[in-house]
N, C-alpha and C positions, 0 to 999 in steps of 0.2 A: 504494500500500500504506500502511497505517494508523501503518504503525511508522517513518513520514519525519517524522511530530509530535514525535519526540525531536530534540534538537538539541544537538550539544556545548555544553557550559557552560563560559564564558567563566569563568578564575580571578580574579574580581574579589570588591573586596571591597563588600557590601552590604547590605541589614538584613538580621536574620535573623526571616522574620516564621512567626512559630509557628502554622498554620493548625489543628494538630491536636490539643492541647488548646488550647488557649494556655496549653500546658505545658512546653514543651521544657525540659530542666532540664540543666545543664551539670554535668559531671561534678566539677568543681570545687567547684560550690557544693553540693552533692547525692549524699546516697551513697544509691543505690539498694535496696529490700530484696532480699536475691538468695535463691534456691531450697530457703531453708529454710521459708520460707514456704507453698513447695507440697508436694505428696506427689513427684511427679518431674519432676527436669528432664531434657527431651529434647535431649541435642547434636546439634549440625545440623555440615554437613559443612563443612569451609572454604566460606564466602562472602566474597568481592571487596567490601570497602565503593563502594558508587556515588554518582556524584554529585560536585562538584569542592569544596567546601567543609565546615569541619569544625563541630558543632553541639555536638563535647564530649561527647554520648553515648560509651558502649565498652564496649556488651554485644554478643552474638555475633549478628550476625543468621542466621534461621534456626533458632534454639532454639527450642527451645517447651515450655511448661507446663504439667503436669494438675494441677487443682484437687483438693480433697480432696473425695472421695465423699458424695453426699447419704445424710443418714441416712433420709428417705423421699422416694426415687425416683420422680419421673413416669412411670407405663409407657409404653415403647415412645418416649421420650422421644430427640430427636436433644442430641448434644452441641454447645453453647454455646460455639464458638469467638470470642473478642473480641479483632478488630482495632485497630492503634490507629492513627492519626494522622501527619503530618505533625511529622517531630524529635524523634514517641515513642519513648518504649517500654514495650513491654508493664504494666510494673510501675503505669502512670496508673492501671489496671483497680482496683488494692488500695493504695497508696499513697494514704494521705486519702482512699480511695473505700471503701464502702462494695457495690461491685456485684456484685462476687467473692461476698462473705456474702449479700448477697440472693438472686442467682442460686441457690448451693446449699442455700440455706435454705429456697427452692421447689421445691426435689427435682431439680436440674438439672447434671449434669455441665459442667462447665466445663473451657475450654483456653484460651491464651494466648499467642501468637508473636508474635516480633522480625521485625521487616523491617528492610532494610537500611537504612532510619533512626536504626537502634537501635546502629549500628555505626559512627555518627559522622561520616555525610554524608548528608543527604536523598537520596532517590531519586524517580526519577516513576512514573507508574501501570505502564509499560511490566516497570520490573525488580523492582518488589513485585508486582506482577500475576503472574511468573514466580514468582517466591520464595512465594507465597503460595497459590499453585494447589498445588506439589510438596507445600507441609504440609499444607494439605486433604487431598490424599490418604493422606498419611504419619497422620492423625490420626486419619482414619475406618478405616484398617486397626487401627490400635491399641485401636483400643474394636471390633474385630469387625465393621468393616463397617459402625456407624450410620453414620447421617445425620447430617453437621452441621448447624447453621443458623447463621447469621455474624450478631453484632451487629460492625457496622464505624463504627468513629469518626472523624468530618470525615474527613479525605482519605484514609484507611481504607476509605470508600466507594468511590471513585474506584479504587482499589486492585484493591480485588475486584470490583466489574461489570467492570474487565480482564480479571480473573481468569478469571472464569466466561464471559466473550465469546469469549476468544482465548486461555487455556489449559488448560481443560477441567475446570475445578472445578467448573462447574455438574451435570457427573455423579453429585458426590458432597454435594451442599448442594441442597435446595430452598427455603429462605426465608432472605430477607438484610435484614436491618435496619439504616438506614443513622441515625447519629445528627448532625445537624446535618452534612452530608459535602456538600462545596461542589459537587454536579454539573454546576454552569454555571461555576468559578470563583467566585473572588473577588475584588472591588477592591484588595483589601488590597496582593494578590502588581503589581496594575497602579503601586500607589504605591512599592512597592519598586523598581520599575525607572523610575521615572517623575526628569526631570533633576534633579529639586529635592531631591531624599532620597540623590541621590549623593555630598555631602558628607557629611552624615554616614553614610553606608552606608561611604564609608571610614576608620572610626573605631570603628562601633558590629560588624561583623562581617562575614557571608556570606551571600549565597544560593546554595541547593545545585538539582540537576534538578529537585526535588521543587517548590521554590516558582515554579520558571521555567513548568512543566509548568500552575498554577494560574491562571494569566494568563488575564483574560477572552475575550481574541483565540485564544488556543489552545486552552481548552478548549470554544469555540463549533466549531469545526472538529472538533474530538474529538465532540462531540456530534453534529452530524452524520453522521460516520464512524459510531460503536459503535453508535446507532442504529437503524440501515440494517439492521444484523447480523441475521442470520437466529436466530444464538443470542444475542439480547440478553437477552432476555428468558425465556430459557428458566426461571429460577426466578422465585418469587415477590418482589417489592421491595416494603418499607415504609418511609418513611420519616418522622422527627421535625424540625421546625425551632425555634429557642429565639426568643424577643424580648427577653431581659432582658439589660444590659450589666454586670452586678454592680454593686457597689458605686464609687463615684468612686477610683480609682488601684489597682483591683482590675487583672486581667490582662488582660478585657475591654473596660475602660471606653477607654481611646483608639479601639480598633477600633470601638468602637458609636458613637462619635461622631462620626468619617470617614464612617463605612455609613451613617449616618441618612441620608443626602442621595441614597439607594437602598431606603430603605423600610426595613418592621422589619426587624434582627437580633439577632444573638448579642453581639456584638462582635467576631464573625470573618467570619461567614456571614449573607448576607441567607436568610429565607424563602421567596424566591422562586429562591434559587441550591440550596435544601437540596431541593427537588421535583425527584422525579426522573421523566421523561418514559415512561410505561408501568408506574408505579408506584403504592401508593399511600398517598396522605398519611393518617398515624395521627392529629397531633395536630402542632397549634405551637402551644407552649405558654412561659410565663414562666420559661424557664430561658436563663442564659446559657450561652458556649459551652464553662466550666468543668462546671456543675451536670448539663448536660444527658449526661453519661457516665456519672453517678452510679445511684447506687440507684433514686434517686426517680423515674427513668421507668421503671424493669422493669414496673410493671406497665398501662404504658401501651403496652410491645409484647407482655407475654408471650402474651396468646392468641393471636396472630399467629406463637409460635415453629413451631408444625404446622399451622397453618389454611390450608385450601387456598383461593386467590382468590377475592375477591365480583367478580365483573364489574361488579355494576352500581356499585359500589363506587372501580373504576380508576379515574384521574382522569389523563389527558396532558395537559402543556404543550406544546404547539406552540411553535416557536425565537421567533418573531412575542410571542407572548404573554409567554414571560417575559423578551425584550428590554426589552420597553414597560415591565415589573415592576422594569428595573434600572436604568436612566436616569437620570443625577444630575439634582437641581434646579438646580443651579446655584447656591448655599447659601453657597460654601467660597471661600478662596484661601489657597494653598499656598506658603512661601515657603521657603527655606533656605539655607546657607552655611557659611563656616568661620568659625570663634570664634579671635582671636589675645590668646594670654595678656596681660594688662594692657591690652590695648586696648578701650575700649567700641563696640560692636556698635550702631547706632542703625537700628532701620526703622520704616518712618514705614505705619499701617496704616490704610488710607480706610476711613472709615465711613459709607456714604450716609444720607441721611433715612428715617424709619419704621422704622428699627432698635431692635427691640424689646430684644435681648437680643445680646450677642456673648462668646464663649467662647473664648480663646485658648488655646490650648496647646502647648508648646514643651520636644520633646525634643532631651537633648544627651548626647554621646558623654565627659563630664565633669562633675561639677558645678559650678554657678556661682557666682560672687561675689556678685552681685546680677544680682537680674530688676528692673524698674520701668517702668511705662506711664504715660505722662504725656497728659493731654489735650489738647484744643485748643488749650487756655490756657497751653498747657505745666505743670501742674499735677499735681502726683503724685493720680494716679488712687487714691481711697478703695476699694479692692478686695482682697482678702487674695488673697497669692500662693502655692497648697499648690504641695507639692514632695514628689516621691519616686521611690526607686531602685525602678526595674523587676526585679523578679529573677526574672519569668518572664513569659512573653505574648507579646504581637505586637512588641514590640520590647525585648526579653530584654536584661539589661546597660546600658538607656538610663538617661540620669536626667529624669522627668517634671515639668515645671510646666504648674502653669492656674491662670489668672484668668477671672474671668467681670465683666463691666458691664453694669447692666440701664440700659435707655432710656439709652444711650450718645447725645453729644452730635454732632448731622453735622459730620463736618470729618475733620482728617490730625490723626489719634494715634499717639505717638510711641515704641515698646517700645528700650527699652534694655538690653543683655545683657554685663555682665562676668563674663569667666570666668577659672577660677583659671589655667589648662593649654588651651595649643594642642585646641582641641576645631574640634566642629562642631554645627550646630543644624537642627531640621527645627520650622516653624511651621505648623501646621493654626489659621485664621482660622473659626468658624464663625461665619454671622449668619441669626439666629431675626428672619424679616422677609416682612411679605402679599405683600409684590411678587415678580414671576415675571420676572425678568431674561432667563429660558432662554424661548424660544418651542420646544414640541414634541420637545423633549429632545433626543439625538441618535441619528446612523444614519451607515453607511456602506456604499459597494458598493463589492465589491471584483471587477476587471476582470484576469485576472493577475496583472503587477507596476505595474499600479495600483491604487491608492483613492481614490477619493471620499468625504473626511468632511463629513457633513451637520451643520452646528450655526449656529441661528439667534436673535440675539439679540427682543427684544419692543418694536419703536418703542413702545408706549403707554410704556414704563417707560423708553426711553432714548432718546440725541442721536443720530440715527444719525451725522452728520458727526463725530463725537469721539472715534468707537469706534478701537479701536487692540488687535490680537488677532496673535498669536506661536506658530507653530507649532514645537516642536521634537519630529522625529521619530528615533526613533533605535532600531539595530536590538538588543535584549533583550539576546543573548547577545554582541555584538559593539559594546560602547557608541563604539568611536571612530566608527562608519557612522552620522554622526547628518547631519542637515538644517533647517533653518530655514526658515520662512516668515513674510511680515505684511502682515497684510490691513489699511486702514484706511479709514475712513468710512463704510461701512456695518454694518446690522445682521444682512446675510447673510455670515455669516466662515464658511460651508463653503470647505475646501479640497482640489486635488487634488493628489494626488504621489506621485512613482515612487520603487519602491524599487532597488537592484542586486542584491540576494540574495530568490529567493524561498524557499519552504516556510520559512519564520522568521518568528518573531514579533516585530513592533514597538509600541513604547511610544510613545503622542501624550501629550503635555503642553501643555497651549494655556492661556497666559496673554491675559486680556483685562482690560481697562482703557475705563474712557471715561465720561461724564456721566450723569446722571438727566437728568430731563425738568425737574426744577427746579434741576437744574445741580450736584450734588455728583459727588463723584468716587467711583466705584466701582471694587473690583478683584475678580476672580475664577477661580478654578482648574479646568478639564475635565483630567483625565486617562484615559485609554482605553486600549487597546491592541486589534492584530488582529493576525489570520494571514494570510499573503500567502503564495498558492500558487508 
């Protein structure tokens, strides 16, 4: 049965990575506009916050809002319910958006509900999918019976194709438009649980079901499963994917920067994770994963709000197909730890030959005293260091640095990190460089409470005898079930290993190391995750 993909969530603490706008806004920092805004608010009945972690939201999930009536109405027009996201709530829709006034400006009734996101712990597809099926129907009796049609944003997708598979909303909605909504997952939720971002995840916050539920490994089993379904499909799916990262230290820009090494995105969602399989693709376009909620797509779904399907039109991704679409390059290495007040933090960061370009970036659960990268020569690197507090996005509450070096020198560069207060730090390494370190990206089979991960390094570009490659596997919602492995001297570092708990999702982190072909030292980060039946 489909409903064994939920799995307790372990009360730890870990980032909290905002998939759904990359908005999540804490209630501290954030006063919400509340329902004077609309014509009515609808009370929902006591709802159970879900989920083991708090995101600082504290509106009711369950409620729900009608927009103010179009002054010239679309006939026979369904009502425009808009879902929100991962850590939202509702208020993203009108809050700095504009999409609320566009929608009714084009003659279209408009609605708006909380999921239990909204009530101050993420949830998974599983109990917004319930929650969201009951107001679909709660909403179409209220307007007499329309037809809804669901714009759903980021994990808002994922939401509602539960919804309408497995609790019966698709009766009352025939077309769903899903905007930038991660259907395959996202990396993002793989780096949250991945071992290197566990120092600071316990510093910087939580993750709730919602973001565990996001994991590449679990949502390729979920895809699978929903599927199959006989009513997967019973309405219409369109969906939009963004390419833009916004602006540098915008909300986006770290996630678009991590993603790149998975092809375009948003900076939350790849292109190839926002295609939904029996669906079909409207447009990917230059928005990031903020913009793309906005105004400025309305009219790149509205004919689609009553359009009944072009066949020739559908477009499926086979599971095969958008694997191969999401396969890191192999680009990145990921490093992290704890920051001890007055003490200087020194890591030393390999840079091979034909490095064109390299982008550091280094979040911390405080901010610092000084950042400084010094080169080969040991020489303070000519590089400006930007810095800024995240107060919303994929890593909400962190404080951001980056540096960038063009044509960086081959050898061990040396970052050095004093911080004011017992912190912690997460380093994303990117290198803009021709050479293909990864041969054939990765794969894995999974045999019960086995797997086999496939990953293979490229003799033309490396030593095979120098390779030196660190598995740690560890079980998502249970981080003490973890495991080690290490392979060395070749350039075939596939590994196999057993887990003890099936139906759970585990997080790979595989650190490798080892020479070029003209003998520099390289280092590099894979992170993955699957589902073990």
């Amino acid at each position: 049965m489909i409903r064994i993909l939920k799995s307790s969530m372990w009360v730890a603490l870990v980032l909290t990575l905002i998939f759904g706008s990359a908005t999540a806004t804490f209630a501290s920092e954030k006063n919400h506009t509340g329902p004077e805004d609309m014509v009515t608010t609808y009370k929902a009945d006591d709802q159970s916050t879900q989920g083991k972690a708090g995101n600082g939201n504290d509106e009711t999930p369950g409620e729900w809002y009608a927009g103010d009536a179009p002054t010239n109405p679309v006939p026979n027009a369904p009502v425009l319910l808009f879902v929100p996201g991962l850590n939202n709530v509702a208020q993203i829709f009108w809050e700095d958006n504009d999409m609320r006034e566009t929608a009714r400006e084009a003659g279209y009734q408009t609605a708006f509900v909380q999921l239990h996101d909204a009530g101050g712990a993420s949830a998974d597809m599983w109990d917004n999918g319930e929650l969201l099926a009951e107001k679909v129907e709660e909403i179409s009796e209220h307007f007499d019976g329309r037809k809804v049609a669901i714009i759903a944003y980021s994990k808002g997708g994922v939401d509602t194709h539960t919804a309408m598979t497995y609790y019966g909303a698709s009766e009352y909605v025939d077309n769903v438009i899903t905007l930038s909504s991660p259907h395959h997952g996202s990396q993002l939720a793989d780096l949250a649980y991945s071992s290197w971002a566990g120092w600071l995840a316990d510093l910087i916050g939580a993750t709730g079901d919602g973001t565990y539920s996001l994991q590449m490994g679990n949502m390729e089993e979920f895809r699978a499963e929903i599927d199959n379904e006989p009513g997967a499909y019973a309405a219409n799916y369109y969906t939009l994917g963004g390419t833009d990262w916004g602006s540098m230290f915008s909300s986006t820009w770290f996630g678009g920067t991590y993603l790149s090494q998975y092809g375009s995105n948003d900076g939350v969602v790849t292109t190839a994770s926002s295609a939904l399989p029996g669906g079909q693709e409207l447009a990917i376009g230059e928005w990031n994963h903020t913009s793309i909620r906005s105004g400025e797509t309305f009219s790149e779904f509205e004919n689609y709000l009553m359009a009944a399907p072009s066949l020739s039109k559908i477009t499926t991704f086979p599971g095969e197909s958008v694997k191969d679409d999401m396969t890191p390059t192999g680009t990145q290495w990921v490093h992290g730890g704890p920051l001890e007040k007055g003490v200087t933090n020194k890591t030393s960061v390999s840079i091979e030959d034909d490095v064109e370009q390299v982008q550091l970036q280094v979040l911390t659960s405080e901010p610092l005293a000084d950042l400084q990268l010094k080169d080969t020569a040991g020489k303070e690197a000519a590089t400006k260091v930007q810095s800024h507090k995240t107060e919303e996005g994929v890593f909400a509450g962190a404080h951001q640095y980056s540096l960038t070096v063009e044509k960086p020198k081959a050898g061990e560069w040396e970052l050095s990190i004093d911080a004011k207060d017992d912190s912690a730090y997460l380093l994303v390494a990117d290198f803009h460089t021709k050479a293909d370190l990864l041969q054939g990206g990765t794969d894995h089979v999974d045999l019960g409470q086995q797997v086999s991960y496939q990953l293979n390094l490229n003799p033309k570009e490396v030593q095979s005898n120098s390779i030196k490659a660190t598995y740690q596997i560890t079980q998502s919602n249970n981080p003490t079930n973890s495991k080690t492995y290490h392979i060395n001297g070749q350039t075939n570092v596939s590994q196999n290993f057993s887990v003890s708990e099936g139906r759970e999702v585990y997080n790979i982190t595989i650190d490798i190391e080892g020479l070029t072909q003209s003998g520099k030292l390289f280092k590099r980060t894979v992170i993955d995750s699957v589902y073990v039946d």
